[in-house]
Every structure is written in structure tokens, then in C-alpha cells.
TIBA-691649 format. One line per 10 residues: their letters; for each residue z, x, y of C-alpha. Coordinates in Angstrom, 1 decimal, decimal comma. Each point is the difference from the previous one (the first is absolute). Last residue first. Layout:
// residues N
a	Z X Y  ...
//
This chain:
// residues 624
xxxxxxxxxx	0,5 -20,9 76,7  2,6 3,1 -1,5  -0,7 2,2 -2,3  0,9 0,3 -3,7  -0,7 3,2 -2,0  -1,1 -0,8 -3,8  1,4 2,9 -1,6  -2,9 2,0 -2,3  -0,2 0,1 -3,4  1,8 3,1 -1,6
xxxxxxxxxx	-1,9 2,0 -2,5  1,8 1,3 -2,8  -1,3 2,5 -2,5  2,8 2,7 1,6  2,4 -2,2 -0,8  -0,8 -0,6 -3,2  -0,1 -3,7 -0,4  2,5 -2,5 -0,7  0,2 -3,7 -1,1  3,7 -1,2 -0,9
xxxxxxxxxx	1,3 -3,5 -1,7  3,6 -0,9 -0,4  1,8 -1,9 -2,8  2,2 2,8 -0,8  -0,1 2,7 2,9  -2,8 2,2 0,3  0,9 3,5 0,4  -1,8 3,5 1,9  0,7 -1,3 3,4  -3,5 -0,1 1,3
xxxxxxxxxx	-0,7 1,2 3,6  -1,4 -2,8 2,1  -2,8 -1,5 0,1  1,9 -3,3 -0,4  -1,9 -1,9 -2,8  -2,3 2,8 -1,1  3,6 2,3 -0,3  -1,1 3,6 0,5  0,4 2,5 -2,5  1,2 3,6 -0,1
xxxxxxxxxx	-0,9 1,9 -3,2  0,7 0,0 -3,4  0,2 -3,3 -2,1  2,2 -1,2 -2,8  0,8 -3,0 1,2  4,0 -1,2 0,6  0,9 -3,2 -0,9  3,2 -2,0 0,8  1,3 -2,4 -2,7  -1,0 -3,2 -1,7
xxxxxxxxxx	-3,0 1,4 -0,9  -2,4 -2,5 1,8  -1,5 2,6 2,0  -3,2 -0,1 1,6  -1,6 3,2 1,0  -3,6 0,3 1,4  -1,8 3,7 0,8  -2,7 0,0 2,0  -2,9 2,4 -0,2  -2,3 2,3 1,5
xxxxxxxxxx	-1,8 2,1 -2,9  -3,0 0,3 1,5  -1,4 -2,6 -2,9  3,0 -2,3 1,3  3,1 -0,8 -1,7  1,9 -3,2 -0,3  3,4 1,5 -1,8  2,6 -1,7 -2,0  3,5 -0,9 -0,4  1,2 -3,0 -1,7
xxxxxxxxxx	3,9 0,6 -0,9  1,9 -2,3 -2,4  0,9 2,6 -3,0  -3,4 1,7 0,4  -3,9 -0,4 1,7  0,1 3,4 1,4  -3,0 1,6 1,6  -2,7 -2,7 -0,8  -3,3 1,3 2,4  -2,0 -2,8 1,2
xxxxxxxxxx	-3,1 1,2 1,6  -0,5 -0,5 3,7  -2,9 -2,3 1,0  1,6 -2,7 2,3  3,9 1,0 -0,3  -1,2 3,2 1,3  -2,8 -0,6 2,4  2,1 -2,9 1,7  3,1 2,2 0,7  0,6 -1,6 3,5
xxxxxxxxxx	-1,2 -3,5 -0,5  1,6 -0,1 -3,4  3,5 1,6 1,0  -0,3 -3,0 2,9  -0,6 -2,5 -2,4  2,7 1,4 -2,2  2,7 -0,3 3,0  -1,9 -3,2 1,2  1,8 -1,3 -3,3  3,0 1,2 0,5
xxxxxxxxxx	0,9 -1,0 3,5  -0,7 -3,7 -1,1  2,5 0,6 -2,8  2,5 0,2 2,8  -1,5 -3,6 1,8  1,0 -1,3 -2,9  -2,5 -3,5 1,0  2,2 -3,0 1,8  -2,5 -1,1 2,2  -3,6 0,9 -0,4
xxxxxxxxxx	0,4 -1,6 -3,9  -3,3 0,1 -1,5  -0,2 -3,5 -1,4  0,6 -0,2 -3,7  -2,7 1,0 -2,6  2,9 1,5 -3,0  1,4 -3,7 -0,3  -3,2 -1,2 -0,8  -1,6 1,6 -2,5  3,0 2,1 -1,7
xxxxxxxxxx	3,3 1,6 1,6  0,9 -0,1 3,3  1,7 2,6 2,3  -1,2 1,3 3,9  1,5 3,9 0,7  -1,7 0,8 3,4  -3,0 2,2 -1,5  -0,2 -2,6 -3,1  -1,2 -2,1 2,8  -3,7 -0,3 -0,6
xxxxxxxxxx	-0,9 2,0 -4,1  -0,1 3,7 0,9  -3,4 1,5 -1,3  0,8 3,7 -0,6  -3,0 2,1 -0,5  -1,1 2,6 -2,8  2,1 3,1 -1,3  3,4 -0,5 -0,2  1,9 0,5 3,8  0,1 -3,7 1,7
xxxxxxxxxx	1,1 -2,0 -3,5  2,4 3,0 -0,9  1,3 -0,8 3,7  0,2 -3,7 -1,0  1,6 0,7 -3,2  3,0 1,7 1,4  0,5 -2,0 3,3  -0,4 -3,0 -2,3  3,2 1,3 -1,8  1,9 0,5 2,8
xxxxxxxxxx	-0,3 -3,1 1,0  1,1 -1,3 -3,1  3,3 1,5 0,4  0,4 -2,0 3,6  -1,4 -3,3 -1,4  2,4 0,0 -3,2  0,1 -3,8 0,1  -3,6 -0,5 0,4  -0,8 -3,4 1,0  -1,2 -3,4 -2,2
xxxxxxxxxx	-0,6 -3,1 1,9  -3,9 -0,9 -1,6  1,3 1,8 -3,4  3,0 -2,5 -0,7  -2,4 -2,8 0,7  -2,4 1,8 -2,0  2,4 -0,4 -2,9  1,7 3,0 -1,7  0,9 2,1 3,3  4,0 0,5 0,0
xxxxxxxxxx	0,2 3,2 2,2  -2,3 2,2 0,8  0,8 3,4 0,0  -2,6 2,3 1,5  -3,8 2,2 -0,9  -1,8 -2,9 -0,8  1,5 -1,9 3,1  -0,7 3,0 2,2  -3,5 0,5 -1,4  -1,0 -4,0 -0,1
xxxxxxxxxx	-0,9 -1,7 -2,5  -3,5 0,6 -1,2  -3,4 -1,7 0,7  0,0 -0,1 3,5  1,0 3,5 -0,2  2,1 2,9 -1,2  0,3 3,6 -0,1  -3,3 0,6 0,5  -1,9 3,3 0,1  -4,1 -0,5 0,9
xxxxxxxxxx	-1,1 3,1 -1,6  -2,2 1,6 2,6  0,0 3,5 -1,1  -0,1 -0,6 -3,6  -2,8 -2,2 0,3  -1,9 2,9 1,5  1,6 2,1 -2,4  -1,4 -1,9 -2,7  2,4 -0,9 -2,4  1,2 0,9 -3,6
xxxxxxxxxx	2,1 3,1 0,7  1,4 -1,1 3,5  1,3 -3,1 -1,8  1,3 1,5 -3,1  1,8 2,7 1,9  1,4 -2,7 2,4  1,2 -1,4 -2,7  1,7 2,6 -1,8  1,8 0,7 3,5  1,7 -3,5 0,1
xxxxxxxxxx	0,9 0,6 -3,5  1,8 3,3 0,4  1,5 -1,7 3,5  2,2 -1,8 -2,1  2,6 -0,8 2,7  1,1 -3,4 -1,4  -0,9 -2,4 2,9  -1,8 1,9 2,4  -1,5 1,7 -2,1  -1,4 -3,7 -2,7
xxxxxxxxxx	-1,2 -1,4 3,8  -2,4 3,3 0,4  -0,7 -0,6 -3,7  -0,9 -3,4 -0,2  -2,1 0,4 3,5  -1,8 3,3 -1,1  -1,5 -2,4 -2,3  -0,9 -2,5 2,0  -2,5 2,2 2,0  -2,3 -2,8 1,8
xxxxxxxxxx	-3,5 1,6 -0,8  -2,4 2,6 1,5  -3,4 0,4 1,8  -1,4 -2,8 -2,6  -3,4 0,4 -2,2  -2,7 2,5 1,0  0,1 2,2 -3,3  3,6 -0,2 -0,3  3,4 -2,0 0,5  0,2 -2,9 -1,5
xxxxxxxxxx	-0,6 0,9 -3,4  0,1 -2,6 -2,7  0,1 0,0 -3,8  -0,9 -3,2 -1,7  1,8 -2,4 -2,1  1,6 -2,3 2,2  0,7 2,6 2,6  0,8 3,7 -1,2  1,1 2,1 2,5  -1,1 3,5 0,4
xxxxxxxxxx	-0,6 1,3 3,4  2,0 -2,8 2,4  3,3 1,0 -1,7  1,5 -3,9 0,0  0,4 -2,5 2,6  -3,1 0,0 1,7  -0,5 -1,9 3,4  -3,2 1,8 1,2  -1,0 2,3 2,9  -2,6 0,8 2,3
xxxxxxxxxx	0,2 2,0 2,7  -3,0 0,4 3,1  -1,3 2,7 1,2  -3,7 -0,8 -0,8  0,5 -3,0 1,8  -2,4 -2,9 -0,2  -1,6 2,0 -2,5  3,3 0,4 -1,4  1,4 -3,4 -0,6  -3,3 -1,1 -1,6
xxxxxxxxxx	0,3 3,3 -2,8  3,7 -0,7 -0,7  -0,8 -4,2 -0,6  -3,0 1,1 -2,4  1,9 2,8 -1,9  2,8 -2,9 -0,7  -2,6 -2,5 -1,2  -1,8 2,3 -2,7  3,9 1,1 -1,2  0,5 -3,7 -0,5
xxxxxxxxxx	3,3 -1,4 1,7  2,9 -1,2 -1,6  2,1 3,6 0,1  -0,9 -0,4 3,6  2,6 -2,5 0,6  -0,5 -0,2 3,8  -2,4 2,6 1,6  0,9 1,5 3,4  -1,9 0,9 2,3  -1,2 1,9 2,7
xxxxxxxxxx	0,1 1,8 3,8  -1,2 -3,1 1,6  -2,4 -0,1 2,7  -1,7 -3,1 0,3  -2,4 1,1 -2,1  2,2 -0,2 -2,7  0,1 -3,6 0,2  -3,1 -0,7 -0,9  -0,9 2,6 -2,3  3,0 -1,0 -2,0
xxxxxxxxxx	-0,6 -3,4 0,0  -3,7 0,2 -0,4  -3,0 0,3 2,0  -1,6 2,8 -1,6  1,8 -0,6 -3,4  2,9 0,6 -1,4  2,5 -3,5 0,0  -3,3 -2,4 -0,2  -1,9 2,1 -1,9  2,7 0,8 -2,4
xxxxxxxxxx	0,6 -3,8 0,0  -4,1 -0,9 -0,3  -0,3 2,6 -3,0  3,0 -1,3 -2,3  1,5 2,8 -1,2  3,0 -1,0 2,4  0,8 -2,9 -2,3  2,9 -1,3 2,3  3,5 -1,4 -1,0  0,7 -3,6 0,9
xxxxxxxxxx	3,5 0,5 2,3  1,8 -3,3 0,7  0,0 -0,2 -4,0  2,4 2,6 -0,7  -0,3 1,2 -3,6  0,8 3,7 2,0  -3,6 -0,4 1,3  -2,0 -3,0 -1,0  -2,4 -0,5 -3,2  -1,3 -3,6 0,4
xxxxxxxxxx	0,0 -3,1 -1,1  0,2 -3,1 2,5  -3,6 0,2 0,0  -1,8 1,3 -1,7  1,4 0,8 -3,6  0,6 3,4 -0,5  -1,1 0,8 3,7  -0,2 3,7 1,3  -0,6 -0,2 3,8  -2,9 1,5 1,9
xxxxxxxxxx	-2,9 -1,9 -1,8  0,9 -3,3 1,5  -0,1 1,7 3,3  -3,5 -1,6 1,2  1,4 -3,2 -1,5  -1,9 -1,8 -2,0  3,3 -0,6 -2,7  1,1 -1,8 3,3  3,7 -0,9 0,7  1,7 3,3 -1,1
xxxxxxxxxx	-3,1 2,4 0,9  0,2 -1,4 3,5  -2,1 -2,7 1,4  -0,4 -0,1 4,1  2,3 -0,4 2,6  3,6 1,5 -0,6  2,9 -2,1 -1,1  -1,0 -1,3 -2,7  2,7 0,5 -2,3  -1,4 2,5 -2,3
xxxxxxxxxx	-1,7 1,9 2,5  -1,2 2,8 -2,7  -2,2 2,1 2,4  1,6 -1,8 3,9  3,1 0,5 -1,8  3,2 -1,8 -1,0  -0,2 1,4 -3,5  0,6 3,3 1,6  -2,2 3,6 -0,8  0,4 1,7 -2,7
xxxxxxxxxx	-0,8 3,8 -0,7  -1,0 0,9 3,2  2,8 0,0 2,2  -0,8 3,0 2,3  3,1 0,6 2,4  -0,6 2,1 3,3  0,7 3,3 1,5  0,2 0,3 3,7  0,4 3,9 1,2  2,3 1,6 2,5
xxxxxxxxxx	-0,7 2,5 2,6  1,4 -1,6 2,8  -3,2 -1,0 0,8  -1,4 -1,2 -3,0  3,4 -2,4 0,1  -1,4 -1,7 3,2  -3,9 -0,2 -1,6  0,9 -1,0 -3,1  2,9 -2,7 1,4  -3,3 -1,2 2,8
xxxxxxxxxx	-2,1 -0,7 -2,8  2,4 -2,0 -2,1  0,6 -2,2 3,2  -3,4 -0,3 0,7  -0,3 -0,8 -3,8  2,6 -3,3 0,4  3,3 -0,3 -0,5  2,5 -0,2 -2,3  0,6 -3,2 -0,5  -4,0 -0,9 0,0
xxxxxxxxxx	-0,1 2,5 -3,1  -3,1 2,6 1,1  -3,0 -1,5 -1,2  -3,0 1,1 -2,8  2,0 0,6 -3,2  1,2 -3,8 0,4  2,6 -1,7 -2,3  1,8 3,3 -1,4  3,0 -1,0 -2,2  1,2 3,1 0,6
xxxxxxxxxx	0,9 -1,0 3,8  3,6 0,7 -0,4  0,9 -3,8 2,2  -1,7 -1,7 -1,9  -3,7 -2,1 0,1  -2,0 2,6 1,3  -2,1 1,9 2,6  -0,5 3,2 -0,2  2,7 2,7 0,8  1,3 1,3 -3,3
xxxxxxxxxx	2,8 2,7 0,2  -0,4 2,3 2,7  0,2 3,7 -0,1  0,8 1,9 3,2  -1,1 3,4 0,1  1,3 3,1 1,8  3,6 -0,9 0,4  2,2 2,3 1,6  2,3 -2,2 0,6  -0,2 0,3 3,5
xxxxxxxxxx	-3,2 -1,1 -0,4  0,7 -3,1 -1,7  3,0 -1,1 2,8  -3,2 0,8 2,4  -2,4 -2,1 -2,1  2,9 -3,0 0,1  -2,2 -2,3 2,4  -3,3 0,5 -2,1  2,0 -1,3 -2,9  1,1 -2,7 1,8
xxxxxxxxxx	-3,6 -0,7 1,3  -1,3 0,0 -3,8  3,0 -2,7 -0,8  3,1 -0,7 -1,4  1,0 -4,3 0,5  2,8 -0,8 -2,8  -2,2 -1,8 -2,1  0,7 -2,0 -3,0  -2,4 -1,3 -2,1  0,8 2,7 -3,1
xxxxxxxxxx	-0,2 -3,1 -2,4  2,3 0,9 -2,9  -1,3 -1,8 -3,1  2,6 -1,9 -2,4  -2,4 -3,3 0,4  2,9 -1,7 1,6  0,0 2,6 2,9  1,5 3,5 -1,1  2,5 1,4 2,8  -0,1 3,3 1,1
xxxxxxxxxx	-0,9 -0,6 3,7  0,5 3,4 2,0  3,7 0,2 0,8  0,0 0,0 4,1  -0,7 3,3 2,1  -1,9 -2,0 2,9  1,6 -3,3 -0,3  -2,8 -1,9 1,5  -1,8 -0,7 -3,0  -3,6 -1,8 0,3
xxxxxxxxxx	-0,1 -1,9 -3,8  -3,9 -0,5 -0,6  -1,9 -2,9 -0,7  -1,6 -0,3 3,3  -1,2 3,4 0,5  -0,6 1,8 3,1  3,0 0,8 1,5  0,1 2,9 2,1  2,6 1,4 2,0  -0,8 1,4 3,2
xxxxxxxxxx	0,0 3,8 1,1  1,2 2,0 -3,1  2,2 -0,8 -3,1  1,3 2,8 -1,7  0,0 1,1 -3,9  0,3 -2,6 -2,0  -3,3 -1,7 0,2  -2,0 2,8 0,0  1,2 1,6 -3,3  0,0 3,4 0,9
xxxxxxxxxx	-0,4 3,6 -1,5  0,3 3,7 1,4  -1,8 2,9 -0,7  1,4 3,4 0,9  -2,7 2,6 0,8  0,3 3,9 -2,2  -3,4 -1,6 -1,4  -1,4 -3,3 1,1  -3,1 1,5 2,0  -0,9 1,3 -3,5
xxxxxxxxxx	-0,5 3,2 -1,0  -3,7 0,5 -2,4  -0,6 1,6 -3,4  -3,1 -0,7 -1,4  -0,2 -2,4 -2,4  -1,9 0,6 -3,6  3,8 -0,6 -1,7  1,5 2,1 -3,2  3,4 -1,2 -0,4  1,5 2,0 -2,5
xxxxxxxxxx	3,3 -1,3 -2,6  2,1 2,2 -1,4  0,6 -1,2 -3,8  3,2 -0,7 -2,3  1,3 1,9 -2,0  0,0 0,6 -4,0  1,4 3,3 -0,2  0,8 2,8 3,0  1,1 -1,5 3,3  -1,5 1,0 3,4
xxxxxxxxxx	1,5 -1,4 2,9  -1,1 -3,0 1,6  3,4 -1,2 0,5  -1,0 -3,0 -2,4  -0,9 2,5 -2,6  -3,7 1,6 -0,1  -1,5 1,3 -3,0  -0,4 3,0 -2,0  -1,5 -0,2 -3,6  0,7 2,5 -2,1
xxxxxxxxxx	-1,8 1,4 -3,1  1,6 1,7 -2,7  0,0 3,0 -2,3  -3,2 2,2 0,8  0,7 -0,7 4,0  -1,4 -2,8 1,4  0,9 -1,3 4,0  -1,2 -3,4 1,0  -0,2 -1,1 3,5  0,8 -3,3 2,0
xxxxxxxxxx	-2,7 -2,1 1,4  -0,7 -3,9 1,3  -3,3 -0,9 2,2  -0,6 -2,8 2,6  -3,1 -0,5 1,5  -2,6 2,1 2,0  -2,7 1,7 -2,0  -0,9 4,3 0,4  3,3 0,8 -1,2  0,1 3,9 1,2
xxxxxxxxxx	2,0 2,7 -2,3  2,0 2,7 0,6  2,4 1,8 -2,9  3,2 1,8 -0,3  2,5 1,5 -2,3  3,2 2,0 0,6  2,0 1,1 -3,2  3,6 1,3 0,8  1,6 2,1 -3,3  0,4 3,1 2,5
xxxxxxxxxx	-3,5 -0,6 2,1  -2,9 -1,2 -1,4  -2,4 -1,2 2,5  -3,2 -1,3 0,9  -1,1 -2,0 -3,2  -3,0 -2,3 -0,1  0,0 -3,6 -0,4  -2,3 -1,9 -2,7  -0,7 -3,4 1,4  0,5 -2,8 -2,7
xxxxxxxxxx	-1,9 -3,3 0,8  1,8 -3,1 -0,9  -2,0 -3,2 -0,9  -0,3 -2,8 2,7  1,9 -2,8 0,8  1,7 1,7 3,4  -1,8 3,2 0,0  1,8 2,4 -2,0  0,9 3,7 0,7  1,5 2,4 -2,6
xxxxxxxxxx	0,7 3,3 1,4  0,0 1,8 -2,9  2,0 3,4 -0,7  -1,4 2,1 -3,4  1,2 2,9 -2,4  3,5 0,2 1,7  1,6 3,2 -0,9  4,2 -0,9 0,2  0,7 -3,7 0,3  1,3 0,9 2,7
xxxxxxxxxx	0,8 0,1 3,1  -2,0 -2,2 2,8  -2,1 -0,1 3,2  -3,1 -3,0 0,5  -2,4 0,9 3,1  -2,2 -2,6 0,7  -3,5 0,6 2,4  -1,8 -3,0 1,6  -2,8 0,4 1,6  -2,0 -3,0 2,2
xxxxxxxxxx	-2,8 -1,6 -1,8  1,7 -3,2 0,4  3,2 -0,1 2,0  3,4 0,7 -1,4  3,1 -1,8 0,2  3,2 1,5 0,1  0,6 3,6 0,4  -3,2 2,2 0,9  0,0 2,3 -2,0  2,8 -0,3 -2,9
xxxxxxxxxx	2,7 2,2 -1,3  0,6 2,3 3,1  -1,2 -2,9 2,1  3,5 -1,7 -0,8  -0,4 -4,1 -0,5  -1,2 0,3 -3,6  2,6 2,0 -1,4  0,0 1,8 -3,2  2,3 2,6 -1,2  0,5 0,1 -3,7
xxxx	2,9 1,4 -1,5  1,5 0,6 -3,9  -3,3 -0,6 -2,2  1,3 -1,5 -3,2
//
């Protein structure tokens, strides 16, 4: 049995380049172990995903004192998704070395690395080192006069109020009620945005519909009449543009709402939709068992008929020269995002990138995907989101689990595994923008996740529910959000998580921002990481992640630059003062001042070599 074997994809003195690898470009592997003694043969063994294995003879480079060095460079002249590990023979024995889920080397029956081999070019994002932000229009700040514009709807004037939970007598909850967010109130708060350090706001749907979310899209075509109107979504591009922040928008195209001008099942648009006329130009849209009442819906909801997008008039429709994405593109919007990609064709996805980029070549696109984006496999098939002119990058759920799992337990050994899997399977361009959430409008809330609750069996118990250990679970988000600012990729903070706002699931997580009574302390915080973004943008953009010492509660780690500039991140959830091993003098990227050389329990430090450091100029009021 061999005794070491030193393997690791993520360190170039194993593999060039780490992570994914482009087509035709070189890639060398360098594979180090001791014994067996005289080895007649070392394979790497590399399979394309369902094809046969091809063994690659590797050449030795070294023998030195029982140490056995052997290399080899190949170029994969196909994109896709390939799996390797190496053999090594001697006259006894053959081994097979595979990866373990530290992405070591293991000797026996392991399991396999995985290479992504992509035809894309690599190419930064406006979205990288940024911070993206998201809103649900309606809660988030009503601005100039309200609007009502719908006669069944419930207009709330209790700004902040419970969201209604309650089923009606067909156990369905109805989303109807409106507490008055707008376009203009977003427009208004740019500034608060700014200050932030927020360089792209992401909006949840925007088109007209029934609720009060807007999945349940009724018109691709119009702005939502409570929202607004398209001068109004004109003038928040053109506003934010000029502060230097971006307008990302919601792509709902894998259903559409039952109460819409395509499937109009109560009649309440001119004309025959696919529900009420088999003739229908969008009859071949939807998928219908049985037409009419039928049909395959999403989440077995029936207020949202799921969409065929193979169907040639739809990708037209959502893709094409005059399509939604075109359309509104051109008005100057810096992307989108997809809603649950993991239900949309590969074909269809490629056709909604390629429309938002020749509108704007600079634009991001990126999908709702829950898994790791490179090798899922979807009823049946094997997808990959992330190459050969498919998405700019992903919502990164699984740094989530583990970011919440630290901050929690302290394992940062798992935390860092992930991040090794990540950065080894993706792109770097979708490494690089990795939209990092620590919750949404799909999740409960980081605070409440992350605290004591209380009694919350019943939604009724849920809809009143507060942390009880508020102060201790502060410290906690403080932890994770700083991890969620630092790991590679972009931190999207969910509206008022920023000032401490609680809820757990759909609704009670999509209260009203609360411009009152917000912890005005954990305010401070967050513009702290914005501002270490804005100052160290290069860095925390394009830096590569560097684990330094992922033990017994501590997470520290290094972004580092190709001129070897680099920022080195401590968060300690030892349960006692921490003391990096580090030589030098080091400047605090929170204070710019000198660093102390500890970080107490529960705290979180970013420092610099001082003589690295550049100090952003001192805004020098004058007088008017």
C-alpha cells in the first residue's frame, strides 16, 4: 500500500491552470507520492462524462529519497465535462488514486476529480468585486403617490404589518395585499444604496401580475401599474447608472400566471387565451394533459401553468429581435436574472444570454440554481449551466449551508472543502461573480435562521416569532456576512438584512423595510464591507482564495493577486482570542490602522501588509 500521495487540484504546483480549463488550452498535472517502490506505469485516466476512459501515460521527473514525481500535459480539444484520477502499477499491484471530499489524494477505490473543459473565453464582469443588492418592490419604500390600481386588491396602510398568511376557503394564499413599494421609492433611496456600497440592484419580478411577488407573471410586455410605469423604470436606470450602480431584473420564464393575457383563465384580458381557446395562438406554450383544466403547473400550483419553452413561438417571443429581453434591455439594464433555471432547456437558456448581450455586450446573466451548476443531474439528464455560452454564474447555495453551518459549529474544514469544490468545478468567470446569498425571498431570514425563536409550530406562532438571543445572533450574522463579502464571487444582501429585519418562510420573511426602527449598529457593519469592497475592489474581485487555517473554529484565508498583492481575512469562532501566524506589520482594512496582532472570539479582521497598502484619499469638506 502506497504510503502518500500528494494531489491537489486547486494548487498550480499539481494542476495548470486550477479549475476549469478552456478548450485547446494546456493543461499540465503533476501527481507526487512514496512508494510502492519502482513503479512500471502511472496513468492519468481521464473520462468524458458517458464515454470510455482513455489512459494517458505520464512521464517521470524526479526521484528523490523514496519521493517519485510524475507529470504530464495534455489539451482536450471538446468542451464538456470530464472525470480523472491516476493509476500507478508496479509488478505487484496497481493503485488507483482518487480524490476524497477534501480533494486530497486518497490511495484505493476513490472517487474522481472532476474538469470542466469550456470553449468560452475568459472575460470580468461588471459584477465582480461589486455588491448586488435585491428588492421586492413592494416592500421596500413607497415614493411620490401611492398607487392603486387594482380593484381586487387589499391596499395596506400599515407599512411594516404581517404580510397576509391566511388560506381562503380554497386553502390557497392569495398574495393580494399591497403595502405600496415602488420604482420612484427605489429611485428615492439610491443614495441610502450608494452608501452601501451597492453596485447593482436586483429586482424581483416587475411585470404586471396578479400578486403581490409578481411570479405569476401576467404581462412580459408592461411595467406592474403599482409599480409604476417604464418612464419610471427608465429614469431608476438612468439615476442608479449614475451613481455607479447597475439594475438587474427577474426573468420568469418557466411559467407564467393562470391570470394572464397567454393563459387568461378568467377572462380578464381581451382576446382567447390558451385556457379558454384550444385555437389560441399560446395554446402551444403550455403543457396540457387534458386541455383544459389539466395541466402541468409549477410547484403543483395551478395559478402558475408551466411553460414549454421548446416551443419556437415562446423562445421567439422571450429571445427574439423584438422580444422581452431585447426589449427591455435596451433600455439600459445591466441583466438578468433567470428564475428556476434547472427547468429550462439548455437550447432556451443560450438564446436568452445571447439577446441580453447584443443589446449589451456587458451585460450579466445569471440563473436560479440550487445545486453545483456544472454537473447536476435533472430528470435524467446531465446539465451544465455554466459553459459554452450558457449563464455568467449561478446563485451559490452551497457556500450558503456551509457559511451558516461556521457560524454555527465552527467547522471551517467543511466550509473550505466547498469552496475547493466550487473553484475546482467552475468557470472562473462564474467563479468571479458568484452571486453569494445568505438568504432571500425564498428563505427565512438570516437573523431569524441564525437566532432563537421561540415557540414557532403553527404559522400563527411563525407570523409573531422574534429572536430571543438577538444580541448573540448578531454576532453571528456579522460572522457569516463578512465571509459572504470576502469568498470569492459577490455578495447579494437580501433588503433589510443590513438593519437586522426577522421572518421566517414566504411571507413572513417579505415584510416592509423598516426605515424606523432598523439596528442602526449593524448598519455601521454593513457599509464597513461595502466600503472594504469599494476600496479593495481588484482583490476581493479577481484575487485567488488562499485557505491559511481552516481549524478548531477559525476561518482564515487569503485573496491573492497574480502580483502577489493580497488580503488576508480572519474570522474566529474559536471561543477564545486568536493570534495568526503572520510576519510583518499589517494594517487593519477596516480602520487603516495598525493591526493588533489578535482577533478576539466572535470578531472578524481584514489586513494587508502595510507596506502593500494603499490609503484612499480623505474626503475634505468645504464650506458653501
Amino acid at each position: 500500500m502506497a504510503k502518500t500521495v500528494d494531489f491537489f487540484p486547486n494548487c498550480k504546483k499539481y494542476k495548470t491552470p486550477t479549475g476549469a480549463a478552456a478548450v485547446d488550452e494546456p493543461i499540465s498535472f503533476t501527481l507526487k507520492f512514496t512508494r510502492p517502490q519502482n513503479p512500471s506505469d502511472v496513468f492519468l485516466v481521464l473520462t468524458k462524462d458517458g464515454e470510455t476512459p482513455v489512459h494517458y501515460p505520464m512521464n517521470q521527473s524526479a526521484d528523490v529519497d523514496g519521493e517519485y514525481t510524475y507529470a504530464i500535459a495534455i489539451k482536450i480539444t471538446t468542451s464538456g465535462l470530464y472525470f480523472y484520477h491516476f493509476e500507478i502499477q508496479n509488478e505487484e499491484q496497481q493503485f488507483r488514486v482518487g480524490c476524497g471530499d477534501d480533494l486530497h489524494a486518497l490511495l484505493g477505490k476513490g472517487h474522481e476529480w472532476q474538469l470542466t473543459v469550456t470553449s468560452d473565453a475568459y472575460k470580468p464582469t461588471p459584477l465582480d468585486g461589486g455588491v448586488m443588492y435585491e428588492i421586492m418592490p413592494d416592500r421596500f419604500f413607497i415614493g411620490g403617490e401611492r398607487l392603486k390600481t387594482k380593484d381586487y386588491a387589499t391596499y395596506r396602510d400599515d407599512w411594516g404589518g404581517v404580510p397576509e398568511y391566511r388560506a381562503d376557503g380554497d386553502g390557497r394564499v392569495a398574495n393580494t395585499d399591497f403595502f405600496g413599494g415602488n420604482l420612484k421609492g427605489i429611485t428615492k433611496k439610491l443614495t441610502y444604496l450608494k452608501n452601501l456600497g451597492v453596485t447593482c440592484i436586483y429586482l424581483t419580478p416587475i411585470f404586471e401580475a396578479h400578486s403581490n411577488h409578481k411570479y405569476d407573471v401576467g404581462n412580459y410586455m408592461r411595467v406592474d401599474s403599482d409599480f409604476g410605469t417604464v418612464d419610471d423604470l427608465k429614469d431608476l436606470i438612468k439615476k442608479a447608472k449614475k451613481r455607479g450602480i447597475g439594475i438587474i431584473i427577474d426573468g420568469v420564464f418557466s411559467h407564467t400566471g393562470d391570470d394572464s393575457i397567454y393563459f387568461n383563465k378568467y377572462g380578464t384580458y381581451d382576446g382567447a387565451g390558451a385556457y379558454r381557446s384550444a385555437k389560441s395562438p399560446y395554446f402551444g406554450w403550455y403543457k396540457f394533459r387534458q386541455w383544459n383544466n389539466d395541466y402541468e403547473c409549477r410547484y403543483n400550483i395551478d395559478i402558475m401553468p408551466d411553460v414549454d419553452d421548446t416551443n419556437a413561438m415562446f423562445d421567439e417571443f422571450v429571445t427574439g429581435q423584438e422580444g422581452v429581453i431585447r426589449q427591455w434591455t435596451r433600455l439600459g439594464l445591466s441583466g438578468w436574472r433567470l428564475d428556476v433555471c434547472e427547468q429550462l432547456s439548455d437550447g432556451f437558456i443560450e438564446h436568452c444570454v445571447k439577446a441580453a448581450k447584443r443589446e449589451n455586450p456587458d451585460a450579466v446573466v445569471f440563473g436560479d440554481v440550487f445545486a453545483d451548476a456544472t454537473n447536476p443531474i435533472i430528470d435524467g439528464k446531465r446539465r451544465n449551466f455554466l459553459t459554452d455560452g450558457k449563464l455568467d454564474s449561478v446563485t451559490n447555495y452551497p457556500f450558503r449551508e456551509d457559511i451558516l453551518n461556521f457560524v454555527k459549529t465552527g467547522d471551517g474544514n467543511r466550509l473550505n472543502n466547498t469552496i475547493g469544490f466550487v473553484i475546482n468545478n467552475y468557470p472562473k468567470h462564474a467563479v468571479d461573480c458568484l452571486v453569494n446569498v445568505l438568504d432571500n425571498h425564498d428563505t427565512a431570514r438570516l437573523l431569524t435562521v441564525l437566532g432563537e425563536n421561540g415557540k414557532t409550530e403553527s404559522k400563527k406562532d411563525r407570523a409573531k416569532a422574534t429572536v430571543k438571543n438577538r444580541e448573540h445572533a448578531i454576532k453571528l450574522v456579522k460572522m457569516a456576512s463578512a465571509l459572504q463579502y470576502t469568498l470569492p464571487g459577490v455578495p447579494c444582501v437580501f433588503y433589510g438584512d443590513e438593519i437586522g429585519m426577522e421572518g421566517f418562510e414566504d411571507p413572513f420573511n417579505r415584510r416592509c423595510y423598516d426605515w424606523e426602527n432598523g439596528d442602526k449598529e449593524l448598519l455601521k457593519w454593513y457599509k464597513k464591507l461595502g466600503k472594504l469592497r469599494t476600496n479593495e475592489r481588484e482583490i476581493f474581485a479577481h484575487g485567488k482564495y488562499c485557505a491559511r487555517d481552516t481549524e478548531n473554529g477559525v476561518m482564515c484565508f487569503a485573496r491573492k493577486l497574480e502580483n502577489n498583492e493580497e488580503a488576508l481575512v480572519i474570522i474566529n469562532n474559536s471561543g477564545k482570542a486568536y493570534k495568526p501566524s503572520i510576519e510583518g506589520e499589517y494594517t487593519d482594512l477596516f480602520t487603516y490602522k495598525p493591526f493588533g496582532g489578535t482577533v478576539e472570539d466572535k470578531e472578524t479582521a481584514v489586513i494587508k501588509l502595510t507596506k502593500n497598502t494603499v490609503f484612499p484619499e480623505k474626503k475634505v469638506k468645504t464650506k458653501k
